[in-house]
Phi, psi and omega in degrees: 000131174237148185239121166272106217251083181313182198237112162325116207283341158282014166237018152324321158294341191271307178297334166305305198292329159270029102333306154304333163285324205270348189278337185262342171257024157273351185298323187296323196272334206250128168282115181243126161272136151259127194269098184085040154105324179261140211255104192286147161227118177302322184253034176286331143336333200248358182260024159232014168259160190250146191103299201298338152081071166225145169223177204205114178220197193213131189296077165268133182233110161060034178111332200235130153301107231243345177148206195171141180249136167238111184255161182219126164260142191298164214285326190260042155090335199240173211275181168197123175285092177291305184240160177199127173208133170252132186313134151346305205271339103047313203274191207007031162254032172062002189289329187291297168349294220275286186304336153298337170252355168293299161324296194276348166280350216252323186251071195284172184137197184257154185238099170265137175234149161201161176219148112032120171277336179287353176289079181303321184304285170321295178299244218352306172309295162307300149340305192295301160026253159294336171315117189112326181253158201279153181192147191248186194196133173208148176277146183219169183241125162299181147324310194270021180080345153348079153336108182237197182223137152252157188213133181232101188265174188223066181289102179261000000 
């Protein structure tokens, strides 16, 4: 059984430190500084303030924290996955699949996703995702100059 769990504002240490495995193992596609050892996320702060329309929740499997999504809605109205990561040991046990459409089912409407085009896993992934709802998909050049994909999905 997977749950999707908002993340409490008194677990903001727990959701950092992994938000740092996942900002490093995002490191391959991407150049990110890290100051000491730490990797900034600008806007972490802002998925406990009100108003700001972010949320922020956690994968729980069987009990455990399985990873954890920060979702946002974009300036045009649709939801958006900014980050989404599940632990290692985690993958290919259908728990990302489950939380991710659980997430998209939980906000219906229109949706942006995107990833690293050189992230092969991540596109593979998504595509299973989205598979069944209509979406169109285009390459874009990121921040870090970076190929990525967006996929604008229509979740009913």
């Amino acid at each position: 059984m997977l749950q999707a769990v908002p993340v409490a504002k008194s677990e903001k240490a727990e959701l950092w430190k992994l938000l740092q495995d996942y900002i490093h193992e995002l490191s391959v596609y991407d150049e990110f500084e890290a100051t000491g050892g730490v990797y900034p996320y600008r806007f972490f702060d802002f998925y406990w303030q009100r108003g700001e329309h972010r949320w922020p929740y956690w994968a729980i499997a069987n009990g455990e924290r399985a990873g954890f999504a920060l979702l946002r809605r974009a300036e045009t109205g649709e939801m958006e996955m900014a980050e989404f990561y599940i632990r290692p040991r985690f993958r290919r046990s259908g728990s990302g699949l489950a939380f991710a459409r659980l997430l998209l089912s939980k906000y219906p409407g229109k949706w942006l996703i995107s990833e690293y085009r050189a992230n092969t896993s991540a596109v593979l992934f998504w595509h299973k995702v989205i598979e069944g709802w209509a979406f169109t998909e285009e390459e874009y050049i990121g921040d870090g100059g970076k190929q990525r994909l967006l996929q604008r999905v229509s979740v009913s």
